[in-house]
N, C-alpha and C positions, 0 to 999 in steps of 0.2 A: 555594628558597622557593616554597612549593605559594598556590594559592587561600587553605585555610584559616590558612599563614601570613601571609597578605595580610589576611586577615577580622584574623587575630589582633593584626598593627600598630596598621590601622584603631584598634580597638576600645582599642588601648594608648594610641593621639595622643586620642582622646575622652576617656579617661579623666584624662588629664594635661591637659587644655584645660579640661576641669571644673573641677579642682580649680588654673586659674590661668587665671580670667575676663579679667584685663585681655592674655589673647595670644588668637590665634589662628591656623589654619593656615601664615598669610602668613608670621609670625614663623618658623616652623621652619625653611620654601622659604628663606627670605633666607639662614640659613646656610649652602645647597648651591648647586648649579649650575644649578638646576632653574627652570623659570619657575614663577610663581605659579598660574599656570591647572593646572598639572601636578601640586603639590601639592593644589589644591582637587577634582582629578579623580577622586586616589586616595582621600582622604580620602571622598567621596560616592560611591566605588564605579560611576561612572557610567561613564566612559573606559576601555576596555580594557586600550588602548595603555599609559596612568599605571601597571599592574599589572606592570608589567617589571621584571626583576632591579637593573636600575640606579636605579629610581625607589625602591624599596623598601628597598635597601641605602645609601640616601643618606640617606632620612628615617627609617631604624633608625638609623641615626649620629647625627643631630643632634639626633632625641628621647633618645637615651639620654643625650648631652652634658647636654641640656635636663634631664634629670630627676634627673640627680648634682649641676645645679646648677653647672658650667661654661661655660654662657650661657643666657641672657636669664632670669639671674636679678631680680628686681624692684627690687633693693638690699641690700646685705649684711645677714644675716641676717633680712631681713623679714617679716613677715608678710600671707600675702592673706589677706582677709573676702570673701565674695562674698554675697547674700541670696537665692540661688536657691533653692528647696527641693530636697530628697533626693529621688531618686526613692521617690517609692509614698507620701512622708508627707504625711498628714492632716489637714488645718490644723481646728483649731478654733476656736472660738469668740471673736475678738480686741476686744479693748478699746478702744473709741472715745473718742478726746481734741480735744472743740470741733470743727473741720472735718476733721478724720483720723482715721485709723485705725493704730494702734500696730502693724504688719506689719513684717515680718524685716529691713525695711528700715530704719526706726525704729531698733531693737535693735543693728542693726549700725554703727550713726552711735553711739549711744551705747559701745557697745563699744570704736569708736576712739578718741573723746573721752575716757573713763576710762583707755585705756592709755597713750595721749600725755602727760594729764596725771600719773599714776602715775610714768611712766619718763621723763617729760622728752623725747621722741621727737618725732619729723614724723609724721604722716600725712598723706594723702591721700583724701580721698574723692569720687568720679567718677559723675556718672549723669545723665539726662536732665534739662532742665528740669518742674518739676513731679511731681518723684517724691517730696518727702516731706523733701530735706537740710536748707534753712532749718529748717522747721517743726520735726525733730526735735531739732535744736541746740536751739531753744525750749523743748522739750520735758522736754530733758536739762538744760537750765541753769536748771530751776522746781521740776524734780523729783528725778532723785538726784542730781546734780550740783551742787545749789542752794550746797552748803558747798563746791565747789572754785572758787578764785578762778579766773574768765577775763573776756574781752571779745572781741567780738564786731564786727571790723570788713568792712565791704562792698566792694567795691571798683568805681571807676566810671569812667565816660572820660576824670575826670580823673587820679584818684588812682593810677589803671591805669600810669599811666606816666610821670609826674611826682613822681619820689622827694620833695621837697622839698611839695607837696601831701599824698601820702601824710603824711609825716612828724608834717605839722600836725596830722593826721584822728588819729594815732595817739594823738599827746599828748593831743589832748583829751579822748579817752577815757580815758584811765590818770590826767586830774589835773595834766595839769603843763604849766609855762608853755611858748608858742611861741617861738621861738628862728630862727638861721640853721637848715640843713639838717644841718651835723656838729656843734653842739651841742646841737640836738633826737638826733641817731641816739646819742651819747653820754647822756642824759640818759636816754633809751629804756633801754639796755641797763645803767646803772647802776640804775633804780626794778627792773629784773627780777630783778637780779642779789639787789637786797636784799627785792624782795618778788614770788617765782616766783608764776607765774601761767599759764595757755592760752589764746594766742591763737590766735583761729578766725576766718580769713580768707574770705572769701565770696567769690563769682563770678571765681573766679580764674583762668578761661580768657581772660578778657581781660588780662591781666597782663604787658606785657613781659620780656625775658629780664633786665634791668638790673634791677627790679623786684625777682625772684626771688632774683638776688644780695644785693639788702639785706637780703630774708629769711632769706634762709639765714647772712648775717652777722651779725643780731642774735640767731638761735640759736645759731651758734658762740660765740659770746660770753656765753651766758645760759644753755644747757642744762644745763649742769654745777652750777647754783645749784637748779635746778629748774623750770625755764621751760620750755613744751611748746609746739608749734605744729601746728595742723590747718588744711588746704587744703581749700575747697569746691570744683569745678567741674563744667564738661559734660564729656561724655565724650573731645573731641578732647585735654585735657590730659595725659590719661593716654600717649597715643600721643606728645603731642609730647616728653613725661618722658622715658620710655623709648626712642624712636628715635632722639634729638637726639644732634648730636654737637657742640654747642655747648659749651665747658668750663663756662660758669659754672651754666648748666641743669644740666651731670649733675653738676657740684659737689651741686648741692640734691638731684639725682635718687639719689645715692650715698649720701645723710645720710638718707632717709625710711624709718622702722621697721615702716610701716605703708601698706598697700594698701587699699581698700573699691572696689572696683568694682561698683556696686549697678545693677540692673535695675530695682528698683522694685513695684509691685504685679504679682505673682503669681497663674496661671490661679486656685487654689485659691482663694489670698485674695480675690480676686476675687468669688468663687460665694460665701464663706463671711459677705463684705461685702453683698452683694446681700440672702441671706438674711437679715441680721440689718435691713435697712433696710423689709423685708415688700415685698421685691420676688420673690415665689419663682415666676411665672406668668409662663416665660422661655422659648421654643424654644428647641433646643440653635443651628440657625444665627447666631439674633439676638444668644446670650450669644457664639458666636467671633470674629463682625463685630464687636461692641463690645470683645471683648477688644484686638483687633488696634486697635482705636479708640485704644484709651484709651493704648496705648503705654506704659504701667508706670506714668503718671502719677495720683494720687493727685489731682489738684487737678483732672484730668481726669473722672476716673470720678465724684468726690465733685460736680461740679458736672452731669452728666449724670442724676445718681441724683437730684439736686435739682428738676430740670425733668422725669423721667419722674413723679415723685411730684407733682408740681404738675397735669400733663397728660394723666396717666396713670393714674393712681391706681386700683386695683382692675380695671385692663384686661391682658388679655395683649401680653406685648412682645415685637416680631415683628420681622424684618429690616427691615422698611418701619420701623417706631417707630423702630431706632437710626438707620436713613441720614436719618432727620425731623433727627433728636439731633443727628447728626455736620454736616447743612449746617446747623443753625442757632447752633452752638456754637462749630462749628471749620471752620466753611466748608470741609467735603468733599463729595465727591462721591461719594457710593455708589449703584451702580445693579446693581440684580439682582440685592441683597445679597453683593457682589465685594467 
């Protein structure tokens, strides 16, 4: 295997890492012998030594494994969403709803919620705080979603981990009286059974693993009538999904039809957002420092663009204006525009 068979793997693990946002290099190295810095060496081309026949015929094995779908597949038959844009495409002009903006990110929360509910399915959907998942659930259950029965519950330090609190929070939403803890989870899974619905579980990274068990028991129990369930979280839930070797976790981890690994707002969207807000008098450094700011978050940018417009307003916004932004916003520290 030459140089340009080496260019050529590289360019084949990018390709496949694209199109399955929630892995990354580490994933591949764990099914070889190889340390993780080894894999991360080849992959960035930076390391010579990583360029060796043995390195390269290890991670051609385990990405070809990987890409027939013989490991770290996501869950049998699943499907990823991811909301990153294609290379080279265009974003135009997107449609603003009260404090957001309707971006791929949006579209893609939506997407899952229609097919959960559709197919009776899990999903999952993963992404930073403030990227847009609450608000778009909002969005979806006012707007096309409005005729699909669901509810909509949060989850908190109690309910996290306290089946029997859970329980309570559950019933009251659906309507029905509080009980012991197995005559509410009974009572649960009988109203579903006779009248399917999608429940959309929120902040689910703090969720015990005992927790997830009852989830995934009251879909066993109810999917087949027509009952669907979508998971909110941060990003670490994805990793714990998929690397756990917990049974009751990959019980749930093995039932999910559905992937959304979401980044959130988008360089383009971004610029395309700016522009429609009549902020277009932006050096190119000040718009990459803020982008890097904003970290995909929507509740980020939307509140930055609020206070440049209040402080700023027909002024040019310079690296100095966003590092003003970012310590008075988000207490960072930008100096040198770094």
């Amino acid at each position: 295997m030459d140089a340009m068979d080496a260019n050529g793997l590289r360019e084949r693990i990018q390709t496949f890492l694209r199109a399955r946002p929630d892995l990354n290099v580490d994933h591949l190295t764990a099914h070889t012998a190889l340390a993780q810095s080894t894999g991360r060496g080849f992959l960035n081309g930076t390391i010579p030594r990583c360029d060796s026949d043995r390195v390269r015929s290890e991670l051609e094995r385990v990405l070809s494994l990987a890409e027939r779908g013989e490991i770290l597949a996501p869950g049998r038959n699943a499907i990823v969403l991811s909301d990153a844009p294609a290379p080279g495409q265009r974003v135009r002009r997107i449609a603003r709803r009260q404090n957001f903006y309707q971006i791929a990110t949006v579209r893609r929360v939506a997407e899952v919620l229609d097919y959960c509910a559709e197919r009776a399915a899990i999903g999952v959907i993963t992404g930073d705080y403030g990227i847009g998942k609450t608000e778009a659930v909002k969005a979806w259950r006012s707007g096309a979603g409005a005729k699909t029965e669901s509810a909509v519950i949060e989850f908190d330090g109690f309910t996290s981990g306290n089946r029997a609190w859970f329980l309570e929070s559950l019933v009251e939403q659906l309507g029905l009286p509080p009980a012991n803890a197995p005559r509410m989870f009974r009572s649960v899974c009988d109203y579903l059974r006779a009248s399917p619905m999608l429940l959309v579980f929120d902040q689910c990274e703090i969720v015990t693993v005992r927790m997830f068990q009852l989830l995934r028991q009251v879909w066993d129990r109810t999917h087949e009538a027509g009952a669907g369930m979508v998971l909110l979280a941060a990003p670490p839930l994805l990793n714990r999904m998929l690397s756990s070797r917990i049974a009751d976790l990959g019980a749930l981890t093995s039932r999910v039809g559905v992937w959304a690994p979401l980044a959130g707002v988008s360089r383009g969207e971004m610029a395309q957002i700016l522009k429609q807000e009549g902020i277009a008098d932006i050096d190119e450094a000040a718009f990459e420092i803020w982008y890097k700011a904003t970290g995909g978050s929507m509740r980020r940018l939307m509140r930055a663009i609020e206070l440049i417009q209040a402080k700023h307003a027909g002024k040019r916004v310079t690296a100095k204006t966003i590092a003003g932004v970012a310590g008075h916003l988000w207490g960072m520290h930008i100096e040198g525009g770094e």
